[in-house]
C-alpha positions in Angstrom: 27.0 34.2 16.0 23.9 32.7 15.5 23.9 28.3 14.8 22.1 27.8 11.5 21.0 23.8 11.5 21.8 22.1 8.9 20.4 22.0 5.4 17.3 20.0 4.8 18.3 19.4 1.3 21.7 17.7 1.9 20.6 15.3 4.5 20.1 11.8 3.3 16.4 10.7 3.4 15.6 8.2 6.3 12.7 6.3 7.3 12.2 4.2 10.2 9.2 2.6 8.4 10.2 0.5 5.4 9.2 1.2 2.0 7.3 -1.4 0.5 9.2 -1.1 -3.3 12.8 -0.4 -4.1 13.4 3.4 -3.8 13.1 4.0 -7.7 10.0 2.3 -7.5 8.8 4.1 -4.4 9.9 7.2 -6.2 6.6 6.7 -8.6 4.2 7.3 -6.4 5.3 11.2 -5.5 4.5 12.3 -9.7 1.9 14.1 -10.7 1.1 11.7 -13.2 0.4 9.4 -10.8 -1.5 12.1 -8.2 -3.8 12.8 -11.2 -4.4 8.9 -12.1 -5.0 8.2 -8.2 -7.3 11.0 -7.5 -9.3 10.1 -10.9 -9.6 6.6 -9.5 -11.1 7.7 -6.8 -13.3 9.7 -8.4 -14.7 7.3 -10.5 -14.9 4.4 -7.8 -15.1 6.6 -4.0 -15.8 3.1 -2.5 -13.9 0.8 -1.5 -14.3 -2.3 -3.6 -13.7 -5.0 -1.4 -16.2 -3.8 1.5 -18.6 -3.7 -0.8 -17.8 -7.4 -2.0 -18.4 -7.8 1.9 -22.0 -5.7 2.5 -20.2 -2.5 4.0 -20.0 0.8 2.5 -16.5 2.6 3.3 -14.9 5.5 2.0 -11.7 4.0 -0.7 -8.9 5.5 0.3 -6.0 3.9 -2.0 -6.2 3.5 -5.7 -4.3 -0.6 -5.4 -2.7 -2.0 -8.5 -4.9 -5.1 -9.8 -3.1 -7.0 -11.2 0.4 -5.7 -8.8 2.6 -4.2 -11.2 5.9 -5.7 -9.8 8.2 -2.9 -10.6 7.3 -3.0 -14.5 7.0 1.2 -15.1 4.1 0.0 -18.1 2.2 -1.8 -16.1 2.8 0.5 -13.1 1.6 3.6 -15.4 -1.6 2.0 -17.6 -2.4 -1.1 -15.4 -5.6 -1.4 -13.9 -6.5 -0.2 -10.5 -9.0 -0.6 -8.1 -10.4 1.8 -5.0 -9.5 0.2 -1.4 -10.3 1.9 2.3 -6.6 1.9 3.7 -7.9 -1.1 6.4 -8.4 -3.5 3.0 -5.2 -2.2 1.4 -3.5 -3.2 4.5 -4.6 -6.8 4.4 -3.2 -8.0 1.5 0.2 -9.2 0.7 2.3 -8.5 -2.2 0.7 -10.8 -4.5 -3.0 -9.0 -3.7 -4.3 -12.0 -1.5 -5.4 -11.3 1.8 -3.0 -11.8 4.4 -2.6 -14.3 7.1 -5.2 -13.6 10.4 -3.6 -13.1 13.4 -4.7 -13.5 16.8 -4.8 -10.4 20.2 -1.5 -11.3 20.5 0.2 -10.8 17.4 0.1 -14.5 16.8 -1.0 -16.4 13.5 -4.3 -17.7 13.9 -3.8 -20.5 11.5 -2.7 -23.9 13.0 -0.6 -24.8 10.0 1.5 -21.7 10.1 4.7 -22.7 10.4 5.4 -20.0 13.5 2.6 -22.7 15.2 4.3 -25.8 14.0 6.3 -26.6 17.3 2.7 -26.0 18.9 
């Protein structure tokens, strides 16, 4: 008799990386809709905006929500977006300001961080 494993399709879904939206959220990014809107982004703007801003000239990678759309579907559908290389993408936080530097180590670079206060 031969072992069958199991079936894909009634496994639950799993992910040892978080997602960064609520699952019904998250769920937006895998339409077509929003395939098509992305890859015209990109089209339209292949470099990534904030290199630019800084003198360099990378490939954009990620069409980013500017302003975020914070789970609103409207804003999430006809808001206005902008081309980032994944590295720039990465940087910013939730509200689309660039993140805290951190040091080798992992560390926050900034002396006021509270992580540093008992420094």
């Amino acid at each position: 008799m031969l072992h069958r494993p199991p079936d894909r399709r009634t496994r639950p879904i799993t992910s040892t990386i978080p997602m960064p939206h609520r699952p019904e959220v998250h769920r937006w990014y895998c339409t077509a809709g929003w395939q098509r809107r992305r890859r015209h982004q990109l089209h339209i703007e292949p470099l990534c905006r904030l290199c630019l801003e800084a003198g360099r000239v990378t490939p954009a990678t990620v069409a980013d929500h500017d302003p975020p759309h914070r789970g609103d579907y409207n804003a999430f559908r006809l808001g206005q977006l902008r081309s980032l290389c994944a590295d720039c993408h990465n940087r910013l936080d939730a509200n689309n300001a660039p993140r805290a530097p951190v040091r080798e180590d992992g560390m926050p670079s900034d002396p006021r961080h509270p992580w540093n206060a008992g420094s």
